[in-house]
DRENDO-1510 file (C-alpha; in Angstrom, 1 decimal, always signed):
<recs>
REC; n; res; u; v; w
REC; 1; UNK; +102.9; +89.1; +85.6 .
REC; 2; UNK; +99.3; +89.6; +84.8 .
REC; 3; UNK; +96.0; +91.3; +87.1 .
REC; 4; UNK; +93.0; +90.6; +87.3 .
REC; 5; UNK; +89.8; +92.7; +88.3 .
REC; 6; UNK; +88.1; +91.9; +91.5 .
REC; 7; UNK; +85.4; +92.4; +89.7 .
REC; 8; UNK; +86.2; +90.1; +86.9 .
REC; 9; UNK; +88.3; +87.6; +88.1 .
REC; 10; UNK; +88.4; +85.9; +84.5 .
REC; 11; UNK; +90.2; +89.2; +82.6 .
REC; 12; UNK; +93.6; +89.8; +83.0 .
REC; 13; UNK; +95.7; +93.1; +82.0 .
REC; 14; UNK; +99.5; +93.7; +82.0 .
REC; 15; UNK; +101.3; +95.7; +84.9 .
REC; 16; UNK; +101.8; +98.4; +82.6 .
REC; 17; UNK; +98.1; +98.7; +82.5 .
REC; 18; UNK; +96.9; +98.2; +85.3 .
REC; 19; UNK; +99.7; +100.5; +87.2 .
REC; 20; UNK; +98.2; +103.2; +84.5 .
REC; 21; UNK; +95.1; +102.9; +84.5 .
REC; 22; UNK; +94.7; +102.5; +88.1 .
REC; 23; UNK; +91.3; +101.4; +88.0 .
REC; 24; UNK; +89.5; +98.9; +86.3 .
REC; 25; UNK; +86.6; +99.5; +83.7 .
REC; 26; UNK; +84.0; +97.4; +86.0 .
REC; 27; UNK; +84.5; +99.6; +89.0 .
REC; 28; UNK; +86.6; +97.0; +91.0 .
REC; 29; UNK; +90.8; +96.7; +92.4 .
REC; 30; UNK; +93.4; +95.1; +90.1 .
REC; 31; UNK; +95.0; +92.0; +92.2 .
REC; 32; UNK; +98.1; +90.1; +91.1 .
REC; 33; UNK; +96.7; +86.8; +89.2 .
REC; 34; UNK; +99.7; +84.9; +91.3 .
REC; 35; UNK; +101.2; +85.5; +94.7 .
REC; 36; UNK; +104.6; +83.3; +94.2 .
REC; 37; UNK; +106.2; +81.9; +97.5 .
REC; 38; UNK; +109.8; +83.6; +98.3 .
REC; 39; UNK; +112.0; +80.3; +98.7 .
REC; 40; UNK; +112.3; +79.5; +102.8 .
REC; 41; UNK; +115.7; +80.4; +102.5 .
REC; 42; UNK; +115.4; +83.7; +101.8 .
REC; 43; UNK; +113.2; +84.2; +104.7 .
REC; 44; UNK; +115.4; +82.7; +106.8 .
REC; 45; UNK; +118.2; +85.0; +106.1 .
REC; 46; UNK; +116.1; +88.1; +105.7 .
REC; 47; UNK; +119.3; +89.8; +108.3 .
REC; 48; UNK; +121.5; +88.9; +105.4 .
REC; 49; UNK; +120.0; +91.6; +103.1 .
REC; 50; UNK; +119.9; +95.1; +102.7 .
REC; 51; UNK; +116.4; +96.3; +102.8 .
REC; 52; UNK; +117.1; +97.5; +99.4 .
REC; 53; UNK; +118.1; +93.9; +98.7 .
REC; 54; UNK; +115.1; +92.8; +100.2 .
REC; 55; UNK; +112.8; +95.3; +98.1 .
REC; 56; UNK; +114.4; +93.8; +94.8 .
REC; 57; UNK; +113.7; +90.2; +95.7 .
REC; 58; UNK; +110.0; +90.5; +96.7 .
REC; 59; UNK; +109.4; +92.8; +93.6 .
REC; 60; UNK; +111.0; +90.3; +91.5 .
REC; 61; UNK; +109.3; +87.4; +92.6 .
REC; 62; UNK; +106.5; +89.2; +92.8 .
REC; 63; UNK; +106.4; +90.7; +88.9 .
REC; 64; UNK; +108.0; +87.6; +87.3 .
REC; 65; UNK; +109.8; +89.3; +84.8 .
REC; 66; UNK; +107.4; +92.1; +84.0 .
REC; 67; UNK; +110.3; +94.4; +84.1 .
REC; 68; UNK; +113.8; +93.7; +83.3 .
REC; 69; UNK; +116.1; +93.2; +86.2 .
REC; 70; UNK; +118.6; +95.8; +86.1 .
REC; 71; UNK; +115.4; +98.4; +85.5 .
REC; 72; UNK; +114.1; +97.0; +88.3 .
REC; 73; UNK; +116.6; +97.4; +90.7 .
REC; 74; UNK; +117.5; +100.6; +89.6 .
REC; 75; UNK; +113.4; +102.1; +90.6 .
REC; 76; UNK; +113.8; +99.8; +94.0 .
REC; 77; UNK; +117.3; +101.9; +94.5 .
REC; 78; UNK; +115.5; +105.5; +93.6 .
REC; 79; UNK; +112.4; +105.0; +95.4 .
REC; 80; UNK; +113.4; +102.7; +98.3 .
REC; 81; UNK; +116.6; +105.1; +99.9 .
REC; 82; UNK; +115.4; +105.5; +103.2 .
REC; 83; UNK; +115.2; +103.3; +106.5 .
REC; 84; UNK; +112.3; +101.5; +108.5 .
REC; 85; UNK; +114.1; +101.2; +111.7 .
REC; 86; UNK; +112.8; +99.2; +114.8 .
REC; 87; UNK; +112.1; +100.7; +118.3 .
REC; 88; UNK; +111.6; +98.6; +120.5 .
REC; 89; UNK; +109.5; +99.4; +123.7 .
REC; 90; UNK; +110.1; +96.3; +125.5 .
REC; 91; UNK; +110.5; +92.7; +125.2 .
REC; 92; UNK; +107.6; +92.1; +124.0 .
REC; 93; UNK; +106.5; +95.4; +121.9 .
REC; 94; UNK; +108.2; +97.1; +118.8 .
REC; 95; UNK; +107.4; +100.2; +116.8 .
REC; 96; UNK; +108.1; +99.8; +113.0 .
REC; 97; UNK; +109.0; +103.6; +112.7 .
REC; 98; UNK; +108.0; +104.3; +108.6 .
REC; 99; UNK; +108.1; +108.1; +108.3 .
REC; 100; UNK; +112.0; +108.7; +107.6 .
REC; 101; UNK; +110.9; +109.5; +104.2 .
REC; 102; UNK; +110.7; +112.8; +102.4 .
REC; 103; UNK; +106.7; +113.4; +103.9 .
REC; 104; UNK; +107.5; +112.0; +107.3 .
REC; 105; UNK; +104.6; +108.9; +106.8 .
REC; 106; UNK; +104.8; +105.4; +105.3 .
REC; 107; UNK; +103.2; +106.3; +102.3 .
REC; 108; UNK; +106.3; +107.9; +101.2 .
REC; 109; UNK; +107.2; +103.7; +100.0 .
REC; 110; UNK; +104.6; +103.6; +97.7 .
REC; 111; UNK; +104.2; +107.1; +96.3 .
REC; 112; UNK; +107.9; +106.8; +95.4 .
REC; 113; UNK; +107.7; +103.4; +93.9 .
REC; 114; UNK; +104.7; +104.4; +92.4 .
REC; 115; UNK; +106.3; +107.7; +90.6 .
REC; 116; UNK; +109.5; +105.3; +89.4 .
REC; 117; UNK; +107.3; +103.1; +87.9 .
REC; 118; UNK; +105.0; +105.3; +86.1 .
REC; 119; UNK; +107.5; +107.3; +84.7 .
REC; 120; UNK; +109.2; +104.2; +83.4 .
REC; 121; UNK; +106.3; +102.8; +81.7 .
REC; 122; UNK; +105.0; +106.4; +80.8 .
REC; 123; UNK; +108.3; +106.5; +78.6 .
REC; 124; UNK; +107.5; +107.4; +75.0 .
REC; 125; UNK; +103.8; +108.8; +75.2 .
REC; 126; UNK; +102.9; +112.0; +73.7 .
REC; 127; UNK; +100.3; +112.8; +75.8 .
REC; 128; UNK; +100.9; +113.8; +79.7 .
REC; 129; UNK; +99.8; +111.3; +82.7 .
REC; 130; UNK; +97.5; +112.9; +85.3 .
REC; 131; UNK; +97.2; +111.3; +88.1 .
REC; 132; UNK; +94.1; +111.8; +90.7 .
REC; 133; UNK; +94.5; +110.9; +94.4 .
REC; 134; UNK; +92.0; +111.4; +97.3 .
REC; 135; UNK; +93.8; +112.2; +100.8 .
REC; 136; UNK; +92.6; +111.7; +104.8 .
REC; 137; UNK; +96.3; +113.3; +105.3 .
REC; 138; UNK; +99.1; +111.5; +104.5 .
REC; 139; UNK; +98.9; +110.4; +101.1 .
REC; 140; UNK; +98.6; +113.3; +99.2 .
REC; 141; UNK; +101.9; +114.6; +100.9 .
REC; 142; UNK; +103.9; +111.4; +100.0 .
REC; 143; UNK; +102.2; +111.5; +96.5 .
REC; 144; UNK; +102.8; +115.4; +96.4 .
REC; 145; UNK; +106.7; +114.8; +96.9 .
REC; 146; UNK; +107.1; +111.6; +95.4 .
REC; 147; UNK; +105.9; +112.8; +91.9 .
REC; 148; UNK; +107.4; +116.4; +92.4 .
REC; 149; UNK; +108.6; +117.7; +88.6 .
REC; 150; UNK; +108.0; +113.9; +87.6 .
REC; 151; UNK; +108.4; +114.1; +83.8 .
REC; 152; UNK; +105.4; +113.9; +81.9 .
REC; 153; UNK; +103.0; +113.7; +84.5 .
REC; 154; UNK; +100.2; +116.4; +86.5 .
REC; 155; UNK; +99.0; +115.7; +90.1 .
REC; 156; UNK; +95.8; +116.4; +91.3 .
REC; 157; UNK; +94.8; +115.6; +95.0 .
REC; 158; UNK; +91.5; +115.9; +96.7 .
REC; 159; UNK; +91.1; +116.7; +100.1 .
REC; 160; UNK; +88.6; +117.7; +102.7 .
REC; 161; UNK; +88.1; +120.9; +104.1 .
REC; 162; UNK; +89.4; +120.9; +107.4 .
REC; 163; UNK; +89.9; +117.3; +108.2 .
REC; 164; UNK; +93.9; +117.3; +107.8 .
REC; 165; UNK; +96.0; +119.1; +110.2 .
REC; 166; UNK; +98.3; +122.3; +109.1 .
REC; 167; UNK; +101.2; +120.9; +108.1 .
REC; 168; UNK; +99.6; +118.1; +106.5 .
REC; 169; UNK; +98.0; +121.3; +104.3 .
REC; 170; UNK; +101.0; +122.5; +103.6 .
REC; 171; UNK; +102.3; +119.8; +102.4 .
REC; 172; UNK; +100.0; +119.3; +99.6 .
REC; 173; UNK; +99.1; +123.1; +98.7 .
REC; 174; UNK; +102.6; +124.7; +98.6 .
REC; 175; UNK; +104.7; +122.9; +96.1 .
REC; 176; UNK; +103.1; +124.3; +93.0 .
REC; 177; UNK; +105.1; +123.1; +89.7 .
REC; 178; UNK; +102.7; +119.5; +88.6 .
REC; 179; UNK; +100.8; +119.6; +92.2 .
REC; 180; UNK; +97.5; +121.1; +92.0 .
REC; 181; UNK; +95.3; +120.8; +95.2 .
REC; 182; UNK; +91.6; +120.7; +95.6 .
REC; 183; UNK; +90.0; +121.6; +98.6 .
REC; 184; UNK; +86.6; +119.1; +98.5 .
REC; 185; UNK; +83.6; +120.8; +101.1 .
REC; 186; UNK; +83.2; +117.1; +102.2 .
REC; 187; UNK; +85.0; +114.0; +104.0 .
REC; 188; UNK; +87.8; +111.7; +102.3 .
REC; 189; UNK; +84.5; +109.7; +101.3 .
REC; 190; UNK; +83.5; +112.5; +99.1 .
REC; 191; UNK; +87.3; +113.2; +97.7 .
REC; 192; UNK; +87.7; +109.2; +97.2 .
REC; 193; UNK; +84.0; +109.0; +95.3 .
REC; 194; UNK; +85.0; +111.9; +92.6 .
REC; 195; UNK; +88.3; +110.2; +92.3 .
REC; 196; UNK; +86.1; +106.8; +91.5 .
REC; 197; UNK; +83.4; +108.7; +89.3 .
REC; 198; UNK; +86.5; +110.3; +87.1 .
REC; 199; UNK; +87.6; +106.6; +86.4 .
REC; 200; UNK; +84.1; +105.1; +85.2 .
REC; 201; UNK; +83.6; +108.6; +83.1 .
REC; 202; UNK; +83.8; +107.9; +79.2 .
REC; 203; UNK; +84.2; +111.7; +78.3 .
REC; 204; UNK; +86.9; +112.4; +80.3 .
REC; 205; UNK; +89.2; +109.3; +79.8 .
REC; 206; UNK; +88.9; +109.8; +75.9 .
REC; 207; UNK; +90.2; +113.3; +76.4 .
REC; 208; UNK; +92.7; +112.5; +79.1 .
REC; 209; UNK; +94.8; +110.0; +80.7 .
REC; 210; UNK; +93.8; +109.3; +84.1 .
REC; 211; UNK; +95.6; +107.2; +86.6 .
REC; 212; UNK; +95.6; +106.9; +90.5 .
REC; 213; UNK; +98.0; +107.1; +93.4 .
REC; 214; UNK; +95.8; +106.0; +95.9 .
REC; 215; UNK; +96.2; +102.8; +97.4 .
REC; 216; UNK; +93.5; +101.5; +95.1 .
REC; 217; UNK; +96.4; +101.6; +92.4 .
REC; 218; UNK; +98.4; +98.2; +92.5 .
REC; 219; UNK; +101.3; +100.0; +93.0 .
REC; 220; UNK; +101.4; +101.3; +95.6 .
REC; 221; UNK; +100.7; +98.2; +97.9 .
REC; 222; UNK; +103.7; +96.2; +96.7 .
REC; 223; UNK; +106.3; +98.1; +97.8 .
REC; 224; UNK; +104.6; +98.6; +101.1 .
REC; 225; UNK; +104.9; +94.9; +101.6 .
REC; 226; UNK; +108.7; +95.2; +101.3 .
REC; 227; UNK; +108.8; +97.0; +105.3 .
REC; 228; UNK; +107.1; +93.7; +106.2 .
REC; 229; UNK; +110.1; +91.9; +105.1 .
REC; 230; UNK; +112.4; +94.9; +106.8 .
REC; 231; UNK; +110.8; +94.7; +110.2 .
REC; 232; UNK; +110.4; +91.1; +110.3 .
REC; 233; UNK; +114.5; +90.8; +109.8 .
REC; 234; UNK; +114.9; +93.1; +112.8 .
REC; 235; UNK; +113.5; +91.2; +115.7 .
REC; 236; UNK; +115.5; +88.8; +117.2 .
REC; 237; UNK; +113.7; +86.4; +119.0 .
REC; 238; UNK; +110.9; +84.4; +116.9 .
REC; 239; UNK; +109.8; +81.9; +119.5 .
REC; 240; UNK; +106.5; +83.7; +119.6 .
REC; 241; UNK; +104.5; +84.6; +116.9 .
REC; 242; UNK; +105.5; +87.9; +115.6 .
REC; 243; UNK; +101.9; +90.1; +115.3 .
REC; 244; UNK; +101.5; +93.4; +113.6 .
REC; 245; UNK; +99.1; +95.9; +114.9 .
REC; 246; UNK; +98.0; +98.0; +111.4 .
REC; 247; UNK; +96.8; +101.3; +112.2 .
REC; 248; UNK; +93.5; +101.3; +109.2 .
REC; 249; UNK; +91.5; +103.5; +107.4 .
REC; 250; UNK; +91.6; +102.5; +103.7 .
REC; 251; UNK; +93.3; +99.4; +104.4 .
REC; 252; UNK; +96.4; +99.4; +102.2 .
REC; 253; UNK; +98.4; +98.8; +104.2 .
REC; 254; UNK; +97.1; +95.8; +105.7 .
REC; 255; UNK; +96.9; +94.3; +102.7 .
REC; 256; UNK; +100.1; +94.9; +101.5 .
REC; 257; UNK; +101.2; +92.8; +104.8 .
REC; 258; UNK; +98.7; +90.0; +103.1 .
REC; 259; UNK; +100.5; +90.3; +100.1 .
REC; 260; UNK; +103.9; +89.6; +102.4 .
REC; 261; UNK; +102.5; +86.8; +104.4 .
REC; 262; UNK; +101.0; +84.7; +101.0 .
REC; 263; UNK; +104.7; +85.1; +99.4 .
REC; 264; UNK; +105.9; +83.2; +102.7 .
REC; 265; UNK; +106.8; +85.9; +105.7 .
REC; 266; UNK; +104.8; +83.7; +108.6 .
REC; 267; UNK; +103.4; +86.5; +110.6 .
REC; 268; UNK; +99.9; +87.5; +111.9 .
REC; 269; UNK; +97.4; +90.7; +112.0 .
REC; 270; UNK; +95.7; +93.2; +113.8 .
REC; 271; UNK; +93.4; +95.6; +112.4 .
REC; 272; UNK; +93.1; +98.5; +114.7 .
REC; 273; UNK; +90.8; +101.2; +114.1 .
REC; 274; UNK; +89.2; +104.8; +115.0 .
REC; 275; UNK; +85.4; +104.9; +115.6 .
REC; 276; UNK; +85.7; +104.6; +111.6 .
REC; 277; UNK; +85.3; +101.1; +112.6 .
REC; 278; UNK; +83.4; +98.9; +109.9 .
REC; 279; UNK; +86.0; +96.5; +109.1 .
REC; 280; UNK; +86.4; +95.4; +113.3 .
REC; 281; UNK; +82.9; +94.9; +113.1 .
REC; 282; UNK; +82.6; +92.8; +109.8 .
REC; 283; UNK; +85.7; +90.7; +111.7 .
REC; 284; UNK; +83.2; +90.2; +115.3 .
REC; 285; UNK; +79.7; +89.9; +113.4 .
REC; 286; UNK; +80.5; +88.9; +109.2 .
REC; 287; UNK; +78.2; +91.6; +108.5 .
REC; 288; UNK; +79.6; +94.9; +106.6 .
REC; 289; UNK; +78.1; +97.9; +107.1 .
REC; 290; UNK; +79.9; +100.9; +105.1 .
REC; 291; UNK; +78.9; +104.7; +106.6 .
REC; 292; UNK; +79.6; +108.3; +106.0 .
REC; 293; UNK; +83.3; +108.4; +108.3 .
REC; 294; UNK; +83.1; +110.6; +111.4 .
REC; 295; UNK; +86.3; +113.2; +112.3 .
REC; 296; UNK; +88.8; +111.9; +114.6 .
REC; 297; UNK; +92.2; +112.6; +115.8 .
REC; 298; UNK; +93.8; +109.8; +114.1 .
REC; 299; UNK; +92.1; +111.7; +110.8 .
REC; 300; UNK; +94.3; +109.6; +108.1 .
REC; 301; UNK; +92.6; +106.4; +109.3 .
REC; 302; UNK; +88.8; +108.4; +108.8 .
REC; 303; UNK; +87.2; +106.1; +106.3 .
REC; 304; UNK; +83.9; +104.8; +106.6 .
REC; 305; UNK; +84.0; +102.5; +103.4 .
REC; 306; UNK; +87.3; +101.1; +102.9 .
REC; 307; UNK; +88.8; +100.8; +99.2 .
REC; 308; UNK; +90.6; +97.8; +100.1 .
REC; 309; UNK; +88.8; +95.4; +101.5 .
REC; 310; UNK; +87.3; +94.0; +98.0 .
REC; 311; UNK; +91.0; +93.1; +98.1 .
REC; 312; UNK; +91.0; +91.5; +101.6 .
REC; 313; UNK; +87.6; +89.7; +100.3 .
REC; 314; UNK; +89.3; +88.7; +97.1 .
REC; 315; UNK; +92.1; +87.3; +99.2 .
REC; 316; UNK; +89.8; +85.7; +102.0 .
REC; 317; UNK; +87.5; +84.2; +99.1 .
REC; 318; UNK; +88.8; +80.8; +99.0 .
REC; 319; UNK; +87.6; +77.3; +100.9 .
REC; 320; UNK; +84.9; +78.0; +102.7 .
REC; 321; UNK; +83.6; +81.0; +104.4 .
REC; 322; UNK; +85.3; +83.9; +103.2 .
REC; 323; UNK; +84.2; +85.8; +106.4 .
REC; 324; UNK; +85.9; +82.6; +109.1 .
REC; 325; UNK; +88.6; +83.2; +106.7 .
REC; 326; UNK; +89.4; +86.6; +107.3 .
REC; 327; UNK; +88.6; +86.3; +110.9 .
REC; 328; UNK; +91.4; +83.5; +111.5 .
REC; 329; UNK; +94.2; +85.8; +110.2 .
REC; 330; UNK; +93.2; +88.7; +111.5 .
REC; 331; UNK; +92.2; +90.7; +114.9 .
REC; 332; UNK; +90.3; +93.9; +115.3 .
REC; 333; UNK; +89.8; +96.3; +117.5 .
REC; 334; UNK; +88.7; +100.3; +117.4 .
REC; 335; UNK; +89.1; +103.0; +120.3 .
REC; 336; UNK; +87.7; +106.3; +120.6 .
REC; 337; UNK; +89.8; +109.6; +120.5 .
REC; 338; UNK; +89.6; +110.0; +124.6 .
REC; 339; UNK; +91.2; +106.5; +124.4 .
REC; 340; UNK; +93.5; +107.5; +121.7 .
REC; 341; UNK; +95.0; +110.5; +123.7 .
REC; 342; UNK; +95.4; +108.2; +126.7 .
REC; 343; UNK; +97.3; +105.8; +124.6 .
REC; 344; UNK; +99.5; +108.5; +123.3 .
REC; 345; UNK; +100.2; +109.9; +127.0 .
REC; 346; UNK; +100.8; +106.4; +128.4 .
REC; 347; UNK; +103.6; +104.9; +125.8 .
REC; 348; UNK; +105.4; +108.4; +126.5 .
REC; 349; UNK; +105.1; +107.9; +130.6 .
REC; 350; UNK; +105.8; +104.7; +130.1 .
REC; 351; UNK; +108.9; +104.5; +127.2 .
REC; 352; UNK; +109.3; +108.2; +126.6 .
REC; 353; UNK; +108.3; +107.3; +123.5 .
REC; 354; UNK; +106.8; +109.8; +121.2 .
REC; 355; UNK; +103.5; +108.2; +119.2 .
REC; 356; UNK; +101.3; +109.3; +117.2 .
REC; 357; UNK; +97.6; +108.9; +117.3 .
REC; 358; UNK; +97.5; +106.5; +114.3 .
REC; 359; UNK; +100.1; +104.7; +116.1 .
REC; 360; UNK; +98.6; +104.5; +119.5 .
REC; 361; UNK; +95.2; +103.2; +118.4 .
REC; 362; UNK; +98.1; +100.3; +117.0 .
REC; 363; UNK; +99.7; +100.1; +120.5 .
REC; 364; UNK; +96.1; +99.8; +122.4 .
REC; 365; UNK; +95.1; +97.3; +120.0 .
REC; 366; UNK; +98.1; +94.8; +120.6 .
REC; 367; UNK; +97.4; +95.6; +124.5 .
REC; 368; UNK; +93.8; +94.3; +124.0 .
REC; 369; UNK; +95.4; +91.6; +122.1 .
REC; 370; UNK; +97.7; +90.5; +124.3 .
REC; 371; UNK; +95.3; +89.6; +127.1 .
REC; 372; UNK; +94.6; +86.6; +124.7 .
REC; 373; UNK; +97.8; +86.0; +123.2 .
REC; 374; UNK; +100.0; +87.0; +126.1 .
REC; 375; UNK; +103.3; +85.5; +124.8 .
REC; 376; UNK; +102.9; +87.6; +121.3 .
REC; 377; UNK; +105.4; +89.9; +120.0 .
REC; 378; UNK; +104.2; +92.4; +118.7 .
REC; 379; UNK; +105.3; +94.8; +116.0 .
REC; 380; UNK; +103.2; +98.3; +115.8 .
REC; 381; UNK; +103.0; +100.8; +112.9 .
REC; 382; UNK; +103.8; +104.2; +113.5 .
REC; 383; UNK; +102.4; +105.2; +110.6 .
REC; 384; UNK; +103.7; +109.0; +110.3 .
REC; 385; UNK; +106.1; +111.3; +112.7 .
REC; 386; UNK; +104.1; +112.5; +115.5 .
REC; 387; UNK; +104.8; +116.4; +114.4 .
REC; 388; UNK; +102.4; +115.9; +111.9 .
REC; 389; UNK; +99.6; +116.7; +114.5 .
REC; 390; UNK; +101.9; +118.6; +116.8 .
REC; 391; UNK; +98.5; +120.3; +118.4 .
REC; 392; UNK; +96.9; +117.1; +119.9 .
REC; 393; UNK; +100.3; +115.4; +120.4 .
REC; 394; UNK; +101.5; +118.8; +122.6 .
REC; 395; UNK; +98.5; +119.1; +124.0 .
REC; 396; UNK; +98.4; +115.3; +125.5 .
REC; 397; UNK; +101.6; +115.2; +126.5 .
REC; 398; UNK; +101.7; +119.1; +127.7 .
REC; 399; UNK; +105.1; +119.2; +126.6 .
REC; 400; UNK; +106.6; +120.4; +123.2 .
REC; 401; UNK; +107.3; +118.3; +120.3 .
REC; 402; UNK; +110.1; +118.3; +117.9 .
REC; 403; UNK; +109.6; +119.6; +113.7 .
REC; 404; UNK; +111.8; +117.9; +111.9 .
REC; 405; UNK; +113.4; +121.1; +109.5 .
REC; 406; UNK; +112.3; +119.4; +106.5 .
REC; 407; UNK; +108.5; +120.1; +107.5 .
REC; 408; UNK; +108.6; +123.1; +109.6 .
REC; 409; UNK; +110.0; +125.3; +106.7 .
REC; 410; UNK; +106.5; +124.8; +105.2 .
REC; 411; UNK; +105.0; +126.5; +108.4 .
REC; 412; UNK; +105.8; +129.9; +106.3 .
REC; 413; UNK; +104.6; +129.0; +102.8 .
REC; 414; UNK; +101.7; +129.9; +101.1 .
REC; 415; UNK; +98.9; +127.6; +100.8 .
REC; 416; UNK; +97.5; +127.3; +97.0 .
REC; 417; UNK; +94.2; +125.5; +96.4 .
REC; 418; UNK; +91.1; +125.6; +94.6 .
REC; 419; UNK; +88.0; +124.7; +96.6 .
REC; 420; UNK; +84.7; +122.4; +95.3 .
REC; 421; UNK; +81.9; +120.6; +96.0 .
REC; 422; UNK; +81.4; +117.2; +96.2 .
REC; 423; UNK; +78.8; +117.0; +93.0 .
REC; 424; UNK; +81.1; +115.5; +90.2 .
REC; 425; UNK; +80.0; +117.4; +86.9 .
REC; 426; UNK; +81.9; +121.1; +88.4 .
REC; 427; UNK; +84.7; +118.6; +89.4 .
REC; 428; UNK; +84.8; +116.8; +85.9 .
REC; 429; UNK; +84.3; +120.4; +84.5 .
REC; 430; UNK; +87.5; +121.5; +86.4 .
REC; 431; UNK; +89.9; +118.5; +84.5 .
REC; 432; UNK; +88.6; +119.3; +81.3 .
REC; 433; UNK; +89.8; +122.7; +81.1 .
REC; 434; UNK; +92.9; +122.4; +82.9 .
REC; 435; UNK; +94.2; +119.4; +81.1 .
</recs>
């Protein structure tokens, strides 16, 4: 398997490199230089498969030998050892749930993958990995437990000063051990940019070895392709185009479900937004228009200038307009919080269903959709448990929601972060003297 910049389409790296690196030299997003078609008949007895099973067969295909089988299998079976079961609201409207991993949200599939394979290609090397990662909310708890006393590497996340909730805090300031959190006086914008200045700084990569967990690293968006796969298996009836609704911010996730739908899963998109809304827009007008994100409920989705869309561009760039492209594959839409809480209240009074914000501005967006598309089915991603912002959740529904143990025992412990600015030098300053 070999990458290529988006930047520099013409330069290609191995997987060892780019998962390591994490960033390329010329600023831009390592893509796979092939996306291989799964045979039909593996698609078309997805139900046959384990999702395990599944994992290894996408990965496969997708690294063509990059890493030997039986290693391969053996990170799917570490990282991969959880469910992505199917709730289904009606006929006609699924929830993909993804946060039975260890941080309650999807990002749990790629942090995991992502710590497997870094430690395996890390094998060897004198000198410890340390690996940066900005977080709206839910990363940096998946990346937090996912790389948790990983040998031979250091975590550092950024995040922004009061835009995550509580728990979310706690799960990235309280583990101690490799973790260290920063506290950035900014937005995720901020944390992402000194994440992306560290990269492109000489100095500090010839004195240490930087990598990324965000979802800028390759690494992460291939195993999040594999739950496409999963959900895909679990519905029943395809007579009607299967749709999923992706609640967005950096847009990983999205593209990962690219990823799944050029190796052969025939499915379709939605992009569904906050008022962070810059990629709905570029879908109704072809003009992008990046901005400084504004606070919302649905806070992991806060990004005003989305890492991975140079991906979606790089994928969309291909006969023709790369903008009527993008637009034919996908749908967006973007609701404001008061419509976000009254999406949450009305799949409970109407299911009982417990959703999350990031998941209801998914459910409102396949409502909108289906007043074109009215015989869709539509599969939405409930992107984290809806504990995770117990405050709003409770306070919409005025009724009390469930902790799962595993994230109320951090309710107790004590937060540990350092706090900075959002200049880079006291930032760059900070890495060089503690690694």
């Amino acid at each position: 398997m070999k990458l290529y910049s988006t930047n520099s389409p013409d330069q290609y790296v191995s997987l060892k490199k780019a998962v390591l690196k994490g960033l390329p030299e010329d600023n831009g997003l390592f893509m796979p230089n092939e996306l291989p078609k799964l045979p039909s008949s593996f698609i078309q007895h997805l139900k046959d498969y384990s999702f395990q099973e599944i994992a290894f067969q996408v990965s496969k295909t997708l690294l063509q030998g990059a890493i030997p089988e039986n290693d391969l299998e053996e990170i799917i079976n570490n990282a991969i050892n959880f469910p992505a079961p199917i709730a289904t609201l009606d006929e006609q409207i699924h929830v993909l749930e993804l946060f039975h991993g260890p941080s309650l949200a999807f990002k749990d599939f790629g942090a995991r993958f992502m710590a497997q394979l870094m430690s395996y290609f890390n094998r060897g090397e004198q000198k410890e990995l340390v690996i940066l990662v900005a977080t709206s909310g839910d990363t940096g708890g998946a990346v937090a437990a996912g790389f948790y006393k990983t040998e031979g590497t250091k975590v550092v996340i950024l995040y922004p000063s009061g835009k995550v909730s509580n728990l979310q805090e706690k799960q990235l300031t309280t583990l101690g051990h490799n973790i260290a959190a920063l506290e950035v006086d900014g937005t995720f914008d901020d944390c992402q940019a000194l994440v992306k200045k560290a990269f492109l700084d000489k100095e500090l990569n010839t004195q240490i070895r930087l990598s990324s967990a965000n979802s800028i690293n390759i690494a992460r968006l291939i195993p999040q392709s594999f739950y496409y796969f999963e959900a895909f298996k679990q519905v029943n009836d395809y007579t009607n185009p299967i749709v999923f609704s992706v609640p967005s911010g950096n847009f990983g996730n999205l593209t990962a479900g690219l990823l799944a739908k050029r190796m052969g899963l025939p499915i379709h998109f939605i992009a569904a937004t906050n008022n962070n809304s810059v990629v709905p827009e570029y879908l109704a007008n072809g003009v992008y228009t990046p901005r400084p994100s504004v606070r919302t409920i649905s806070n992991a989705m806060d990004v005003g200038n989305p890492s991975n869309f140079a991906r979606m561009l790089d994928i969309f760039n291909a006969n023709g307009s790369t903008w009527n492209n993008m637009k034919n594959e996908i749908a967006g839409y973007h609701f404001n919080d008061e419509q976000t809480k009254a999406g949450v209240k009305e799949v409970y009074d109407q299911y009982g269903y417990v959703i999350d914000p990031h998941g209801a501005v998914a459910y409102l967006a396949f409502k909108e959709y289906q007043n074109l598309h009215p015989l869709a089915k539509g599969i939405i991603l409930e992107t984290a448990h809806p504990s995770k912002f117990i405050d709003d959740v409770e306070q919409i529904l005025n009724k009390k929601v469930d902790i799962p143990e595993r994230l109320a025992s951090l309710a107790n412990k004590k937060k540990e972060a350092t706090p900075i600015g959002i200049t880079f030098e006291p930032f760059k300053n900070w890495l060089l003297d503690n690694y």
